[in-house]
C-alpha positions in Angstrom: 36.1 11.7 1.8 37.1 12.3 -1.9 33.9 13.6 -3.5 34.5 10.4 -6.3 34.7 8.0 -3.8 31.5 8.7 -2.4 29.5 8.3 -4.9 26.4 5.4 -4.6 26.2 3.6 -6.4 30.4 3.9 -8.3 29.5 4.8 -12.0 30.1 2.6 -14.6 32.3 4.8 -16.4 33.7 8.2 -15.5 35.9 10.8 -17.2 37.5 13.9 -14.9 40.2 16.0 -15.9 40.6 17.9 -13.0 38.0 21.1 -14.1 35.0 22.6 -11.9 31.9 24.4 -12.1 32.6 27.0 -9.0 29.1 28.0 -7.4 28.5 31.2 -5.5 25.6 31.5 -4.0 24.5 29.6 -0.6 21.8 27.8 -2.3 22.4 26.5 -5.8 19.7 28.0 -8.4 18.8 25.3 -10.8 17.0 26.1 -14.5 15.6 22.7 -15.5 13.6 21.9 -18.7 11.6 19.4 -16.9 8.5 19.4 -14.7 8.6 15.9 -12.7 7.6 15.9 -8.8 10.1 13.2 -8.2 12.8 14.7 -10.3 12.4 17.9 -8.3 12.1 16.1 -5.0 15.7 14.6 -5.6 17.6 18.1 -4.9 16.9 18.8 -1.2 15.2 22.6 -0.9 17.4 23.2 2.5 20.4 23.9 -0.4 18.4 24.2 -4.1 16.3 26.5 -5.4 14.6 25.9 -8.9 14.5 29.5 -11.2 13.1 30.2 -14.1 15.1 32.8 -15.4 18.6 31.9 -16.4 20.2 35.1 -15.6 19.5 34.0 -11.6 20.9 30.1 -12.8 24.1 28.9 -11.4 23.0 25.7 -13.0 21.3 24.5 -16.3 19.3 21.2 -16.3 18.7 19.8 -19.7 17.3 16.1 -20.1 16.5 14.5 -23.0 14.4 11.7 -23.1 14.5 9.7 -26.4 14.0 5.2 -27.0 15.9 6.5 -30.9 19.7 5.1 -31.7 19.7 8.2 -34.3 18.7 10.8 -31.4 22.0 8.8 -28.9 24.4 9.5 -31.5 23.6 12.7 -32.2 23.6 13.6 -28.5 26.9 12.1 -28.6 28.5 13.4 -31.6 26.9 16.7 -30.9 28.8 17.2 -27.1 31.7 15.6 -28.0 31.6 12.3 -25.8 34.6 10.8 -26.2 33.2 7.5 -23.5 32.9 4.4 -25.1 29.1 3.7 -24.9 27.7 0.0 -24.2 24.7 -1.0 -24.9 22.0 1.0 -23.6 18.9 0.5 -22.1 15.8 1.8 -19.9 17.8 2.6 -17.1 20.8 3.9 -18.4 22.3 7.4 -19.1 24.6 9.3 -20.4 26.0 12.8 -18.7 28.0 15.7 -20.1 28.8 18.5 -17.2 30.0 21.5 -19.3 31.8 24.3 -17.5 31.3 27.8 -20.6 27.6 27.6 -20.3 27.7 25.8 -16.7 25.0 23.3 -18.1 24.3 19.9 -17.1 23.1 17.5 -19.7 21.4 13.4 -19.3 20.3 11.8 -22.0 18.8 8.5 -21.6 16.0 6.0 -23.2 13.4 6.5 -20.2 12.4 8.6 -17.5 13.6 6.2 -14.8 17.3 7.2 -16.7 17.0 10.5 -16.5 16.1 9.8 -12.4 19.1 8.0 -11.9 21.1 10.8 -13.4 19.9 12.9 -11.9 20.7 11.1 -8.5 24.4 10.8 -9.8 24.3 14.6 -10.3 23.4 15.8 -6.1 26.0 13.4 -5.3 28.3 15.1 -7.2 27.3 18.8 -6.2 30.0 19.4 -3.4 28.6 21.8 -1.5 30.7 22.2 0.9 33.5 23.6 -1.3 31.2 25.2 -4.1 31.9 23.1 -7.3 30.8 20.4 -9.5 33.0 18.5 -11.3 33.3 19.0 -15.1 32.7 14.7 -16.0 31.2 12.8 -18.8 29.4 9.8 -17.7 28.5 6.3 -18.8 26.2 4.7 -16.4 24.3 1.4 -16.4 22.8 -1.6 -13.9 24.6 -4.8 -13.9 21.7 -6.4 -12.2 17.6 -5.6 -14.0 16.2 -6.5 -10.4 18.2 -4.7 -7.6 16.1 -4.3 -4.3 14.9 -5.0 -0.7 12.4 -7.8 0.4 11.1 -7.2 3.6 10.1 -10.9 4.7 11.9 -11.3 8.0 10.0 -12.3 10.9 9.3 -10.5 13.8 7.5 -6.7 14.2 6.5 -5.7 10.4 8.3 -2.1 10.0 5.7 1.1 10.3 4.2 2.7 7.8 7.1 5.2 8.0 9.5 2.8 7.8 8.7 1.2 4.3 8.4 5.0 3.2 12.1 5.9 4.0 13.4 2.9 2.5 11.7 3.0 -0.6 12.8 6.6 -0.9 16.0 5.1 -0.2 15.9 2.4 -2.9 15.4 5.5 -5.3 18.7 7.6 -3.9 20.7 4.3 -4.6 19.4 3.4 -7.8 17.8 0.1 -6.3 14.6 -0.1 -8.3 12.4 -2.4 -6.2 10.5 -3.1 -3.3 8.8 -6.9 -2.0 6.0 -6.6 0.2 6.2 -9.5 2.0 6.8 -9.3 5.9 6.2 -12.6 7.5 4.3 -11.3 10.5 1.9 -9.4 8.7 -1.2 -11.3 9.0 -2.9 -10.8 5.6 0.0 -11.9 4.1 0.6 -15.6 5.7 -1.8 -16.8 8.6 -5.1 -14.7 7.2 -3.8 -14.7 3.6 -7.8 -15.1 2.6 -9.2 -12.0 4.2 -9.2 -8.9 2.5 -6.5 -5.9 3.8 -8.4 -3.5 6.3 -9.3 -0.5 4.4 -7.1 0.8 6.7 -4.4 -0.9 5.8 -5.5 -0.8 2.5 -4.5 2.9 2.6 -1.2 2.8 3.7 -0.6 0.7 0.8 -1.6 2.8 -1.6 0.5 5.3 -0.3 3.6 2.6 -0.6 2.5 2.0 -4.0 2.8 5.9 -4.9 6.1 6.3 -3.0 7.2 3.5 -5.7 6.2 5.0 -8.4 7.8 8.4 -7.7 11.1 6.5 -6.9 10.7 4.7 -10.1 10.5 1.4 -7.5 9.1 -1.4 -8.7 6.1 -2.2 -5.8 5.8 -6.5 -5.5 3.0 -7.6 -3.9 3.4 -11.1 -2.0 1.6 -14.0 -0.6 2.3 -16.8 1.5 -0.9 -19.4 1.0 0.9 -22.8 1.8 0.6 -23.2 5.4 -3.3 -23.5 4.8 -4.3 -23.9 1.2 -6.2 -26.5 -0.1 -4.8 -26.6 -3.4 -7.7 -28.2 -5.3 -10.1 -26.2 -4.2 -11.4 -23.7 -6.5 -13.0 -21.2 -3.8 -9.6 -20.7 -2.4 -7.9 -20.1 -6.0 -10.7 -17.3 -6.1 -9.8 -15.8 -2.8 -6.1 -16.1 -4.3 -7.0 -14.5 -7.1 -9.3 -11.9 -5.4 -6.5 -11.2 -3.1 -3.6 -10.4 -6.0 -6.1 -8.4 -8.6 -7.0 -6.0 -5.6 -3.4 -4.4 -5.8 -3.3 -5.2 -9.8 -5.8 -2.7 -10.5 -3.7 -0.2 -8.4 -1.9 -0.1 -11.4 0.9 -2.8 -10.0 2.1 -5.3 -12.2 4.4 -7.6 -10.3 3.7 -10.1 -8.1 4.8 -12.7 -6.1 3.9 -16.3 -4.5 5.6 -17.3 -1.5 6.3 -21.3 -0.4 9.0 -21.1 1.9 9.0 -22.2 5.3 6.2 -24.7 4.8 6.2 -28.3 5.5 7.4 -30.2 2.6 3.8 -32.0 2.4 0.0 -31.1 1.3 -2.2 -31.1 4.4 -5.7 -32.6 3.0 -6.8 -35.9 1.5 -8.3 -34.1 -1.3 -5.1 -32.5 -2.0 -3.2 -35.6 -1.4 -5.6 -37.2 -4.5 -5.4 -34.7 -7.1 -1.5 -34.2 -6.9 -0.8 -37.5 -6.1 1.4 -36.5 -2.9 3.2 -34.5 -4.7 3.5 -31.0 -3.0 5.4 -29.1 -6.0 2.5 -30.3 -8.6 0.7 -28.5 -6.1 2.3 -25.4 -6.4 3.0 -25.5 -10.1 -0.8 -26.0 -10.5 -1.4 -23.0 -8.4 1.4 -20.6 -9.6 0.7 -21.2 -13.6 -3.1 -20.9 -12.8 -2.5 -17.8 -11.3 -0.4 -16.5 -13.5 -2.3 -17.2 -16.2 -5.4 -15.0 -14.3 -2.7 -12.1 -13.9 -2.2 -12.4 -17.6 -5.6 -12.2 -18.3 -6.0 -9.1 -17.0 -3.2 -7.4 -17.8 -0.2 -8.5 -20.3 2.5 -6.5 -18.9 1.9 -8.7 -15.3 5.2 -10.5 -14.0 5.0 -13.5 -11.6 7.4 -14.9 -9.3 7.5 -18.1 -7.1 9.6 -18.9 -3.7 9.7 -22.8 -3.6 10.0 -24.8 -0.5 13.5 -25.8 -1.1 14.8 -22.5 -1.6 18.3 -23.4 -0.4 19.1 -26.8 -0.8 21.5 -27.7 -2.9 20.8 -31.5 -4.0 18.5 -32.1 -7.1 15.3 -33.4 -6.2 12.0 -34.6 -7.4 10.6 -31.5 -6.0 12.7 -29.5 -8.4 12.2 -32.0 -11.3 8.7 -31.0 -11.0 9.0 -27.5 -10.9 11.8 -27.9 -14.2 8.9 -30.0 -15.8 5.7 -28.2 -15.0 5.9 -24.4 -14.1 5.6 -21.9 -16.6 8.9 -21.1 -17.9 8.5 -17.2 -17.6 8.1 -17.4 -14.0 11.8 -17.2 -12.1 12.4 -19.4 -9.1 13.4 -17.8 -5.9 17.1 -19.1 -4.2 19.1 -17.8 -1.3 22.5 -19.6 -2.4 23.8 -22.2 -0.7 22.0 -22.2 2.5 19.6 -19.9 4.0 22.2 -17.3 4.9 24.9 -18.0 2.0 28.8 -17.0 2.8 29.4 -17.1 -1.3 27.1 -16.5 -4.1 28.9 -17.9 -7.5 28.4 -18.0 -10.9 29.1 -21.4 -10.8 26.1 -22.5 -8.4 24.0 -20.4 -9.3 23.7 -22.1 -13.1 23.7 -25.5 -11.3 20.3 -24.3 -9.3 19.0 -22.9 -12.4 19.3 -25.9 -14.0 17.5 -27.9 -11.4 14.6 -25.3 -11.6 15.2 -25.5 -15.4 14.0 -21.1 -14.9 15.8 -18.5 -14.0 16.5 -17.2 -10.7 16.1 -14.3 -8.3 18.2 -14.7 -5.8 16.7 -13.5 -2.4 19.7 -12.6 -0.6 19.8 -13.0 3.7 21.6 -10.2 4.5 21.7 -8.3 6.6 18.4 -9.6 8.1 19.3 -10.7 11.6 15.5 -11.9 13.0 17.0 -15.6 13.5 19.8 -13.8 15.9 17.5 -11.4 18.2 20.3 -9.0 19.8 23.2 -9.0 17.0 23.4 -6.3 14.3 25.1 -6.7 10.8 26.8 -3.6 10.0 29.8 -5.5 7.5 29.5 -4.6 3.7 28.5 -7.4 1.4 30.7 -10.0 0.7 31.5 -12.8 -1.3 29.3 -12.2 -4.3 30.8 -13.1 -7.7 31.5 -9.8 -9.8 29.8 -11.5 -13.2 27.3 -13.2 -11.1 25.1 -10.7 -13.2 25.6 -13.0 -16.5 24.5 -15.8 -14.7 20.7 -16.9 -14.9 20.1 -14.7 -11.8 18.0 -12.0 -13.1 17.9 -10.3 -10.0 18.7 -9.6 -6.1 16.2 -8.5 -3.3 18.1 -8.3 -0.1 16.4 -9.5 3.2 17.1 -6.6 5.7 17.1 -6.2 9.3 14.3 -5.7 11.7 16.5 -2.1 12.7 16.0 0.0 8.8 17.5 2.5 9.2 20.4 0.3 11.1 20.2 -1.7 7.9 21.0 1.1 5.2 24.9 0.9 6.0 24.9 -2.7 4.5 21.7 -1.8 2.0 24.5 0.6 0.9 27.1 -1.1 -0.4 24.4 -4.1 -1.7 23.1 -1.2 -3.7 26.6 -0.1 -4.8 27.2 -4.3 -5.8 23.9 -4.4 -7.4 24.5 -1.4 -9.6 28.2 -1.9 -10.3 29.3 -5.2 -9.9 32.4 -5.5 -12.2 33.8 -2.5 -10.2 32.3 -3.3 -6.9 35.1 -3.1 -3.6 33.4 -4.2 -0.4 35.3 -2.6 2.2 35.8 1.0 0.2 32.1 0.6 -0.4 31.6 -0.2 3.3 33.6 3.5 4.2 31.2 5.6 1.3 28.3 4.0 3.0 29.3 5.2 6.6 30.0 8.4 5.2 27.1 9.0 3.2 24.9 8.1 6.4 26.2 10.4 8.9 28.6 12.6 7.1 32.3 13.9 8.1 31.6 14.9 11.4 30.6 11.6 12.6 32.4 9.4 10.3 35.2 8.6 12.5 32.7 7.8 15.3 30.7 6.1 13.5 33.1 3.6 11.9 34.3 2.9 15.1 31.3 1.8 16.0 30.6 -0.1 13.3 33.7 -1.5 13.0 32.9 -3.8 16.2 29.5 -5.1 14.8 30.9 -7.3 11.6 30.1 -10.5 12.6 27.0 -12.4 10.9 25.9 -15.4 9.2 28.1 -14.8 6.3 30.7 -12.9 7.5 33.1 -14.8 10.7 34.9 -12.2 12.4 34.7 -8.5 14.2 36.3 -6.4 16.0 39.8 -6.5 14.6 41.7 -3.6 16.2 40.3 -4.5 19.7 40.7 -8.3 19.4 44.3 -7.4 18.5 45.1 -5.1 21.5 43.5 -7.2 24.0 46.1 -10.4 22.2 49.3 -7.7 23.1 48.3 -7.1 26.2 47.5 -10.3 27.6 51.6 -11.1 26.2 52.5 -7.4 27.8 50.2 -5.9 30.2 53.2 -3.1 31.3 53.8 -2.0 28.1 50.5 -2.4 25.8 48.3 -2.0 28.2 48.2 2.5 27.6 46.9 1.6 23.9 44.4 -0.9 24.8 43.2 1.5 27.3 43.0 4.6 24.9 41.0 2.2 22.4 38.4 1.3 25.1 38.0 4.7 26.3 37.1 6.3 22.8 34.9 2.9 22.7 33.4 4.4 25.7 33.0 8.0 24.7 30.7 6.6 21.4 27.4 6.9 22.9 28.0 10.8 24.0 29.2 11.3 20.2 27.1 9.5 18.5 23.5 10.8 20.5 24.2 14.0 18.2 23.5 12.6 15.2 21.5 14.2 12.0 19.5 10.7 11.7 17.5 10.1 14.7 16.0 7.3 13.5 19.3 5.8 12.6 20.4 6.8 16.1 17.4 4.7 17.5 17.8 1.7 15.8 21.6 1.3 17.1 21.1 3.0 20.9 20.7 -0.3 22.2 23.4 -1.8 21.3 25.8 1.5 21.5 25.0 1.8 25.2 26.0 -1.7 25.9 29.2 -1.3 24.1 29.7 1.9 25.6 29.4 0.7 28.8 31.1 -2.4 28.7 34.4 -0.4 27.2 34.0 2.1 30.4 33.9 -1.3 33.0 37.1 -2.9 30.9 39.2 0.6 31.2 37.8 0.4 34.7 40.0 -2.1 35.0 42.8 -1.4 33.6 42.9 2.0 35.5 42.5 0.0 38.9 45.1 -1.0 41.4 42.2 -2.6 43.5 40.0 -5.5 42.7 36.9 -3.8 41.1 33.8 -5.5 41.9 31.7 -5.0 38.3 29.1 -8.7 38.1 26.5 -6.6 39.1 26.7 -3.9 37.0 27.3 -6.0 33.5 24.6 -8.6 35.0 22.6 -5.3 34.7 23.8 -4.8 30.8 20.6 -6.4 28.2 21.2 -8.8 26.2 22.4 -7.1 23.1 25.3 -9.0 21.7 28.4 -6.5 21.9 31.7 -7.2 19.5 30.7 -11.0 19.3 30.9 -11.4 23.7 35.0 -10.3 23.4 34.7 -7.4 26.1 32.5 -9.8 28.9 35.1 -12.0 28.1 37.4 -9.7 28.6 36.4 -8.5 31.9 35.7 -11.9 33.2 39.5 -13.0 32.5 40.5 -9.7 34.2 38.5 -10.5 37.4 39.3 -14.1 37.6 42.8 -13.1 38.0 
């Protein structure tokens, strides 16, 4: 894949006129003028070495760091950038590859600028052919919130999970992380007790990973199934509850309401609100995030209301436009819990409801309503200037499978960065490729190719639904392609077991062994003079959902004959 193309998320603004940095040596010696962990940590040690002396360099690193308008224009009148420079801010920057003195130089207002740079700039080292590309750079975030919510339902992910994905937030420029899965118990049914220290650990741990990916950490509850809302004991345990991860040094926060019932559960509650569920909330959420406040000014607090979705005006919402703080942003999935289009349009009309602005927690590619599908399409359907809408931000909802997940996480990432410029099926190939790499590209897109179907997305399988339509019109003449396609559909799981990612390869074995044996029974049949006698072996095939049920139909047509 072109070396541009690649590139996650698609800069905002590139110049290339065709010159390159050649490299030498087998691993690339780096001189850098800075000392950060993380910064290091970005150029894999398997093919960079970091030098001191310059006469070893095939690279120079210079960064420069700098909140001045003065010190901007003089780093761009000084290296001759002839980009058009937007407004910049704290997560911006601004790079200048020069091929005399083979230097690198990123300037932005903030560290976290300098990280995503930096990111840009491994991408861009092709090391399988030696060079890096002689470019100036404008880059910037179309979105300030870009990032993953983990509140499915189901198995929490491990300890190692969150790690890889926040790690992965930072190599695609996604900047936070919500801590909020459903089935953790401290976080819904025992919202109350404290985190085993335990538990407690492995946080921390979560909280440094953030801050070495420059990943915002949020820290969620979910009180409403139980809370008595006018009782002050349980605003302390609340309260107790957030200000053990604020003074972990984390300063945004969540409160979650969804998937409650749309009514207060005590008499005492019932009094003091007057029946009315969203006072409730409002009452809570500006309490608590005037506590937050309290002890720390910089704090950020967001609320998930109980109609999250819906998209009728309400008293509920009335409330909330009337009576929460109005620097607290509403949480919305779109129109409907899994939305199929996310506009512009809608999303003012919601924020107007809410009378706040919006984060829009986006359901995909979470799959824990559909146990036995996986969502491997890119993102669709989201407006391009969505991003000057009142939604201040996306968290995506993955699936229970993350590493399974990072194929769509990709090309949200790529959206989320780049919306203006974002394609969602040339994203969809980068992602592939950046997962497993050329040698399993083709295999893998295959693959993946036959698991599009979702909530938001109505078809898959498009090359094999089309060959199975010719043949049925021409079985003795189209029968030799459909039977080529389902043997390389066949071959997948003895291509794919040699994957780099393991833990990618786990998280799709399941439903690449179905697939791959579900191809081998249809070419069975095609092969077959003889009636082939296959119930028992797909009766034997889990329940994994394969290309939306096409092949079993398949098969079963073939044998009803």
């Amino acid at each position: 894949m072109d070396l541009f193309l690649r590139l996650n998320p698609k800069p905002k603004k590139l110049f290339y006129e065709g010159a390159n940095i050649h490299l030498e040596s087998s691993k690339l010696s780096i001189l850098k003028n800075f000392e950060e962990e993380s910064f290091i940590k970005i150029f894999p040690s398997e093919d960079f070495v970091f030098v001191i002396d310059p006469v070893y360099s095939d690279l120079k690193i210079e960064s420069i760091i700098s909140p001045s308008e003065k010190d901007l224009n003089e780093f761009i009148k000084s290296n001759d950038i002839e980009l058009s420079i937007d407004i910049m801010d704290l997560e911006s920057y601004l790079m200048k590859v020069e091929k005399e003195n083979r230097t690198v130089k990123i300037f932005s207002k903030s560290k976290k600028g300098i990280f995503y740079g930096l990111q840009t700039l491994r991408q861009l080292i092709d090391l399988e052919n030696k060079l890096l590309p002689v470019v100036e750079i404008f880059d910037s975030p179309s979105f300030k919130m870009r990032g993953v919510i983990e509140g499915f339902y189901g198995e929490p992910w491990s300890h190692q999970n969150r790690i890889d994905l926040i790690n992965f937030c930072g190599r695609n420029k996604m900047n936070t992380y919500w801590y909020a899965p459903k089935d953790d118990p401290y976080h819904r049914e025992k919202w109350r007790e404290d985190y085993p220290e335990e538990e407690m650990e492995k946080i921390d741990e979560l909280i440094k990973v953030s801050k070495d990916n420059f990943v915002d950490f949020v820290f969620c509850v979910s009180p409403g199934l139980s809370m008595k809302f006018s009782d002050q004991k349980e605003f302390d345990l609340l309260c107790k509850k957030y200000y053990e991860i604020l003074s972990k040094g984390v300063k945004k926060f969540a409160i979650l309401f969804d998937d409650i019932p749309e009514k207060l559960n005590y008499e005492e509650d019932e009094k003091k609100f007057e029946g009315n569920y969203g006072l409730a909330q409002t009452y809570i959420a500006n309490k608590l995030y005037e506590f937050l406040k309290g002890k720390d000014s910089e704090v950020n607090l967001y609320l998930c209301p109980t109609e999250y979705w819906q998209e009728e005006d309400s008293m509920y919402r009335r409330t909330m436009k009337e009576h929460l703080n109005p620097e607290i942003p509403v949480i919305w999935t779109g129109n409907g819990v899994w939305s199929k289009r996310v506009s512009r349009k809608n999303a003012d009309k919601i924020s107007n409801q809410f009378g706040h602005d919006l984060i829009l927690w986006d359901n995909y590619p979470v799959n824990d309503a559909d146990q036995g599908e996986l969502f491997l399409a890119p993102l669709m359907n989201r407006e391009n200037d969505l991003c000057i809408s009142r939604v201040k931000g996306v968290i995506s909802n993955p699936m229970n499978q993350p590493y399974a997940s990072m194929l769509a996480e990709q090309t949200i990432a790529d959206y989320l960065w780049n919306s203006e410029g974002y394609d969602p099926w040339r994203s969809w190939n980068k992602s592939i490729f950046n997962l497993v790499g050329s040698d399993f590209f083709e295999d893998m897109k295959l693959f993946s190719e036959n698991f599009l179907k979702s909530r938001i997305f109505e078809e898959t399988s498009f090359k094999l639904k089309s060959l199975i339509k010719e043949f049925r019109k021409d079985p003795l003449n189209k029968g030799k392609e459909l039977k080529e396609y389902l043997e390389r559909l066949g071959n997948l799981e003895g291509k794919l077991k040699y994957l780099k990612d393991k833990k990618l390869y786990e998280d799709i074995h399941p439903w690449l062994k179905k697939l791959s044996q579900l191809a081998e029974i249809a070419s069975k049949l095609l092969s077959s003079n003889e009636k082939v006698e296959i119930k028992i072996e797909v009766d034997k095939l889990d329940s994994y959902v394969v290309c939306d049920g096409i092949l079993e139909r398949f098969i079963e047509d073939f044998e009803g004959k």
